[in-house]
C-alpha positions in Angstrom: 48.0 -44.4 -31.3 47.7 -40.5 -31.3 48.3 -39.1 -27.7 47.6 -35.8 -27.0 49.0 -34.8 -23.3 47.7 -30.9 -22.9 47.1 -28.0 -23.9 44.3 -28.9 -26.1 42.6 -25.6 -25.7 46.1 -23.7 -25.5 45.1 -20.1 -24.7 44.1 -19.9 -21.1 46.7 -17.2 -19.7 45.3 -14.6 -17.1 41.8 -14.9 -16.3 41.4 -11.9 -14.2 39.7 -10.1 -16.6 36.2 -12.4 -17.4 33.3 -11.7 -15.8 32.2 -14.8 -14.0 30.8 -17.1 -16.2 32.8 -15.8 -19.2 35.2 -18.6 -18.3 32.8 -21.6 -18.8 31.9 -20.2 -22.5 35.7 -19.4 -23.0 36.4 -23.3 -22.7 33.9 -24.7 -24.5 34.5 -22.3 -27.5 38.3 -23.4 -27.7 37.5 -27.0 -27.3 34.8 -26.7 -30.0 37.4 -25.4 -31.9 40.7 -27.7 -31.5 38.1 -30.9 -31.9 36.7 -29.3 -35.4 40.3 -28.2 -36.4 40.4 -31.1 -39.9 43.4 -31.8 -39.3 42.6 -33.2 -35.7 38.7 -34.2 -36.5 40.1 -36.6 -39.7 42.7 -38.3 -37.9 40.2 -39.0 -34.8 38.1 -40.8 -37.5 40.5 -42.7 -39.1 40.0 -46.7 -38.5 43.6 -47.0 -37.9 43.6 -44.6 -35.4 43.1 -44.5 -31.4 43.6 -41.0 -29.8 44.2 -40.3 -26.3 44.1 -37.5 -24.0 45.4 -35.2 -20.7 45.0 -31.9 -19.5 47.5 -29.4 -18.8 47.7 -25.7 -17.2 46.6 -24.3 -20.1 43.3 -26.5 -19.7 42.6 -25.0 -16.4 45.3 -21.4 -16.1 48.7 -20.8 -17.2 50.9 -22.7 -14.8 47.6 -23.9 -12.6 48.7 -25.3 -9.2 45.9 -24.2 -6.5 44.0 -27.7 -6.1 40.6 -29.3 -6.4 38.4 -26.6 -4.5 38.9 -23.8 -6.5 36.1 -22.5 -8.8 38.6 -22.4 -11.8 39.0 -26.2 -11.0 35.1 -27.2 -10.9 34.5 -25.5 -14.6 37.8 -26.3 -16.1 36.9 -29.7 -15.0 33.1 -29.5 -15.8 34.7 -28.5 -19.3 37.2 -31.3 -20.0 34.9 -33.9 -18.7 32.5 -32.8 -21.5 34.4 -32.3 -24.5 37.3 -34.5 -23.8 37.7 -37.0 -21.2 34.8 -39.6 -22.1 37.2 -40.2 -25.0 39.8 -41.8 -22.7 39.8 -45.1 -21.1 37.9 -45.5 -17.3 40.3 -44.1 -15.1 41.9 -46.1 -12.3 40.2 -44.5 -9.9 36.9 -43.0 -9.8 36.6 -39.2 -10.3 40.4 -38.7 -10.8 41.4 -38.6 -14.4 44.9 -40.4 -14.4 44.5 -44.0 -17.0 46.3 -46.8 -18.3 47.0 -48.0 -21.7 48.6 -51.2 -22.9 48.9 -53.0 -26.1 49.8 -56.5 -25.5 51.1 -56.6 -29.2 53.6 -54.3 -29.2 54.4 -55.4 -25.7 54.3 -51.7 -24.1 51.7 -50.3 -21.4 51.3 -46.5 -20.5 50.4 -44.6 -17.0 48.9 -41.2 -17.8 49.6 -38.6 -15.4 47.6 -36.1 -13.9 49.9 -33.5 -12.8 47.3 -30.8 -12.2 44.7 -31.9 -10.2 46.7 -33.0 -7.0 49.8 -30.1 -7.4 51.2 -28.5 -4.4 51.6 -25.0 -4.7 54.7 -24.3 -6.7 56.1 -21.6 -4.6 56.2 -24.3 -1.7 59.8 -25.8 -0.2 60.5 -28.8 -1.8 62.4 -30.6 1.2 61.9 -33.6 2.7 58.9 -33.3 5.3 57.0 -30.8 3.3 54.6 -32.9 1.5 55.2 -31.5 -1.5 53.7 -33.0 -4.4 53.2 -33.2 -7.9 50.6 -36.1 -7.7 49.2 -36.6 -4.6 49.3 -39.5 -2.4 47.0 -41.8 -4.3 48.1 -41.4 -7.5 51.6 -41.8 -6.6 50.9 -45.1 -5.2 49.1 -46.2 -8.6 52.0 -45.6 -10.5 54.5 -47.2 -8.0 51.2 -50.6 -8.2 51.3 -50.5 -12.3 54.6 -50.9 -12.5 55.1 -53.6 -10.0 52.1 -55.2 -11.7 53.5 -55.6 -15.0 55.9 -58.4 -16.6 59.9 -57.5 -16.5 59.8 -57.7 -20.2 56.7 -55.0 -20.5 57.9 -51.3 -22.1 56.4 -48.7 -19.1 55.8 -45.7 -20.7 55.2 -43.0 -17.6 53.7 -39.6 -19.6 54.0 -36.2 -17.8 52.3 -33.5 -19.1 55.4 -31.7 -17.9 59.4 -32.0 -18.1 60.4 -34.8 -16.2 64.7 -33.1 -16.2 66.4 -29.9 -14.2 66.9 -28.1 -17.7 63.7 -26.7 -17.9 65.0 -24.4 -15.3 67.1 -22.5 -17.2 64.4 -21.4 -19.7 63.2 -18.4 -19.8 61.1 -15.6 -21.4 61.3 -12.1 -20.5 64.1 -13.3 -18.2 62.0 -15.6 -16.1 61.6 -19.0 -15.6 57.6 -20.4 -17.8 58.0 -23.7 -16.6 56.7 -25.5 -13.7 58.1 -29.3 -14.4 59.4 -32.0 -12.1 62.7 -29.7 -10.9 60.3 -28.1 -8.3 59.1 -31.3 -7.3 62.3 -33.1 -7.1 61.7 -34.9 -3.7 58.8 -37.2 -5.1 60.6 -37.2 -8.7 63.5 -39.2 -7.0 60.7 -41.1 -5.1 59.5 -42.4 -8.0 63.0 -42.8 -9.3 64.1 -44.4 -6.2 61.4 -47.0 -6.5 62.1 -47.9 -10.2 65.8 -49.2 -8.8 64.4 -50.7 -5.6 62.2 -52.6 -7.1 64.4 -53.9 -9.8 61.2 -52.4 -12.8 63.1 -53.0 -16.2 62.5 -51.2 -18.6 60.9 -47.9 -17.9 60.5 -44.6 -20.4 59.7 -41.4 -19.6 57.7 -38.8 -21.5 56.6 -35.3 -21.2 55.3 -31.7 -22.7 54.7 -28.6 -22.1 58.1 -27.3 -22.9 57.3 -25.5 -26.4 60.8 -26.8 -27.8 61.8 -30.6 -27.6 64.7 -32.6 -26.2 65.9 -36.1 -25.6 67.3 -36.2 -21.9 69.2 -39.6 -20.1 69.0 -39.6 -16.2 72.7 -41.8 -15.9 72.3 -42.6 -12.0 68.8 -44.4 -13.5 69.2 -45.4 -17.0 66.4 -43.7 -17.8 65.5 -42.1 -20.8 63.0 -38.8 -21.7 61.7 -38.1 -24.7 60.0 -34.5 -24.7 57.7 -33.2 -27.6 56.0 -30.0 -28.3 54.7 -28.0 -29.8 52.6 -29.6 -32.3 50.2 -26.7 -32.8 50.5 -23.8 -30.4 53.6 -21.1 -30.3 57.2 -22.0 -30.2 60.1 -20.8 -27.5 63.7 -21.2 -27.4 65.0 -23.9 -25.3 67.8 -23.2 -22.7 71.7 -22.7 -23.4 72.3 -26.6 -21.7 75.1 -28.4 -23.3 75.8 -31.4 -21.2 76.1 -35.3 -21.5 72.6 -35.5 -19.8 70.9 -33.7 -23.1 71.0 -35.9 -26.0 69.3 -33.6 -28.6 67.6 -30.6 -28.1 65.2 -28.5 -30.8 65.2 -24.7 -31.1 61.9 -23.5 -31.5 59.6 -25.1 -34.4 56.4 -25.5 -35.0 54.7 -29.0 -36.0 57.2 -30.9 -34.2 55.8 -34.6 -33.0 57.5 -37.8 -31.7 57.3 -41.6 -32.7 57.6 -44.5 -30.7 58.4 -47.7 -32.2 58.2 -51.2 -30.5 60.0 -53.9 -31.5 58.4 -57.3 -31.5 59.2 -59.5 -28.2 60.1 -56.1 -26.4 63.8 -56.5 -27.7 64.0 -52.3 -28.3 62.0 -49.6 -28.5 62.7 -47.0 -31.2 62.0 -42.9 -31.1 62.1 -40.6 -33.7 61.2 -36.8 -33.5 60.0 -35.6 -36.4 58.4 -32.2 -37.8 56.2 -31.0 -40.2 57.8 -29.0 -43.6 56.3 -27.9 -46.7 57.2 -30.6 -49.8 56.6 -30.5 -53.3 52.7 -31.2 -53.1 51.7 -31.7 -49.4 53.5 -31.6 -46.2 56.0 -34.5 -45.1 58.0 -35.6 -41.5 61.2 -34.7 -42.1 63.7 -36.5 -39.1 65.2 -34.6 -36.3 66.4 -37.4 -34.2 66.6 -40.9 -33.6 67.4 -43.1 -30.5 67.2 -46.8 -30.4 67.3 -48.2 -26.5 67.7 -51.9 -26.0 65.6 -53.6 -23.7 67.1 -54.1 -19.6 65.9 -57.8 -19.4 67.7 -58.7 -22.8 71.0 -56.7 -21.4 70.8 -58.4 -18.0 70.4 -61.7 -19.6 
């Protein structure tokens, strides 16, 4: 499986400048684009092969958080229903764009976020009472259903387009903050959290974007682990100063950096391995950059 979780068409910043209509043609250009890039096209066709998709800010404008209504949301969305979302599965509700995946197999299933379409303002208080929200009432309550749906044994693979941690925070460029991740929205991030240990759901990953640098974080109070991967393709930046027990790994800026996820047979672990592209002797090769392997709840329970 090749998942893809935004940015696709990386290169929507300030928009203030295009005429109307400029935006529309703007889209489908850089779409038209990343899908003929070989690299991409070849492994879409291989038999071996199934690619998956989200959007991001960059999809709609940098750091996007003003709703459904907007004109910027009807063509941004005109755009990625076009040129990319036919390619995902149905999504569990219809016209949102959040999906499953599962693969009975390898005994994992996956809950794609959207964390764009439903997005309270970012400037807005996050305190309890406010409503704030990264996903919106009905989407929050499909994730909470999917997991209660699926067997203790089951990997749950929750992907954010965004950085699930608080360490985003602290990075900056031109001494401000460029990300807009989950430690803005931190009253329905421990929601979320606080219904994985109600509920008893074993067994649950996290994954995420965005970042333009990559780290492996552990959330101790939950036992849960996030895995965070980019950039593949578009420009790197430097990750924050953070050194604490919370941040397993963390990669300095680099460019064709991707992750791995292995699953074990029968659910017993789940390996991930984050990797990046360098030049060999004849064509390019991974070379490792880190590897975690996290034993299955139900077995340690048992």
């Amino acid at each position: 499986i090749y998942p893809d979780w935004g940015n696709t068409s990386h290169g929507l910043d300030d928009l203030s400048q295009l005429k109307k209509g400029e935006y529309a043609s703007l889209l489908n250009r850089l779409y038209t684009e990343a899908f003929e890039d070989s690299s991409l096209s070849n492994l879409m066709a291989s038999d071996t092969t199934r690619s998956y998709f989200m959007w991001d800010d960059h999809e709609l404008q940098d750091n996007y958080d003003m709703g459904t209504e907007t004109e910027i949301y009807a063509v941004a969305r005109e755009a990625f229903d076009k040129h990319v979302a036919f390619r995902n599965p149905p999504p569990l509700r219809e016209g949102e764009l959040f999906y499953t995946l599962k693969d009975e197999d390898h005994g994992f299933s996956a809950f794609v976020l959207d964390t764009r379409s439903h997005r309270s303002p970012l400037s807005m208080p996050d305190t309890m009472g406010s409503g704030k929200s990264m996903l919106g009432i009905v989407q929050l309550q499909e994730l909470k259903n999917w997991m209660s749906s699926l067997s203790p044994e089951t990997w749950k693979v929750i992907v954010s387009s965004v950085m699930w941690n608080d360490y985003g925070e602290e990075a900056l460029e031109d001494g401000e903050p460029y990300l807009d991740g989950w430690a803005r929205y931190e009253i329905e991030r421990q929601n979320i959290f606080d219904y994985i240990k109600s509920e008893n759901i074993d067994n649950v990953l996290l994954l995420s974007a965005d970042a333009h640098w990559s780290g492996v974080f552990y959330f101790e109070e939950e036992e849960l682990y996030e895995f965070s991967v980019s950039p593949l393709a578009s420009p790197p930046l430097e990750p924050p100063l953070v050194r604490t027990g919370a941040v397993l790994f963390q990669q300095k800026g680099r460019e064709g950096v991707f992750g791995r996820l292995a699953f074990a047979p029968a659910g017993v672990n789940v390996t991930f391995q984050l990797l990046a592209t360098k030049q060999g002797e004849n064509q390019e090769v991974a070379e490792e950059l880190y590897r975690v392997q996290i034993s299955s709840t139900v077995q340690t329970r048992s």
